[in-house]
C-alpha positions, -999 to 999 in steps of 0.1 A, spaced: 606 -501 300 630 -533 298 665 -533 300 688 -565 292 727 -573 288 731 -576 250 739 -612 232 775 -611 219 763 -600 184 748 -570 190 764 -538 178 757 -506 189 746 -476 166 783 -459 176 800 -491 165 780 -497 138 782 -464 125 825 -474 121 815 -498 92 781 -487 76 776 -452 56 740 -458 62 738 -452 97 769 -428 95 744 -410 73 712 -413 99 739 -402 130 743 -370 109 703 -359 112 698 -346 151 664 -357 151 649 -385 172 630 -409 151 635 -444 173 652 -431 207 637 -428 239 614 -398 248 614 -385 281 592 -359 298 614 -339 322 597 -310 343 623 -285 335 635 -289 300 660 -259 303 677 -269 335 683 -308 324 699 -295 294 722 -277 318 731 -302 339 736 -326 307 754 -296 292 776 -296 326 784 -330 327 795 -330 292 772 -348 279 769 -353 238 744 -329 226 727 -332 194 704 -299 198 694 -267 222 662 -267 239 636 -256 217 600 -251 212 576 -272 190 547 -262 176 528 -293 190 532 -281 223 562 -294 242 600 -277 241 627 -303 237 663 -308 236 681 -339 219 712 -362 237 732 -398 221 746 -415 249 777 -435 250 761 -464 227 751 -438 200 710 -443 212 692 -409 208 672 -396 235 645 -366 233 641 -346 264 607 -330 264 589 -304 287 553 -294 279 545 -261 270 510 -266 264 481 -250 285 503 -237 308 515 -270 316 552 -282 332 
């Protein structure tokens, strides 16, 4: 993982989002489909404790059929993240 301080031009999905209905449009669908995917051993108690801290969430934990049960979060910048806890083979 790399993080960096942004160049001056960058614009955040959030701010973005103020002047394009393109991304206003893509905000609107809860699904994860370039955000950050992190495997959490308790899926139901992070949610929780994001749910707690008032966090912005975009779904409840749920089950997949592929095995893992996830819940979905934007943060303040309007980046997705998945929060995933596998199910599969007994696994945690």
């Amino acid at each position: 993982m790399f993080l960096a301080a942004p160049t001056p031009e960058y614009r955040s999905p959030r701010h973005v989002a103020e002047t394009s209905e393109d991304v206003r449009r893509y905000r609107a669908v809860p699904y994860v489909i370039d955000g950050v995917h992190v495997v959490v051993s308790d899926v139901d108690a992070h949610f929780r404790r994001a749910k707690e801290a008032g966090a912005t969430l975009l779904s409840e934990p749920e089950d997949q059929s592929y095995g893992e049960r996830i819940y979905r979060a934007e943060d303040l910048e309007g980046h997705r993240w998945m929060f995933a806890q596998s199910t599969a083979s007994g696994e945690s």
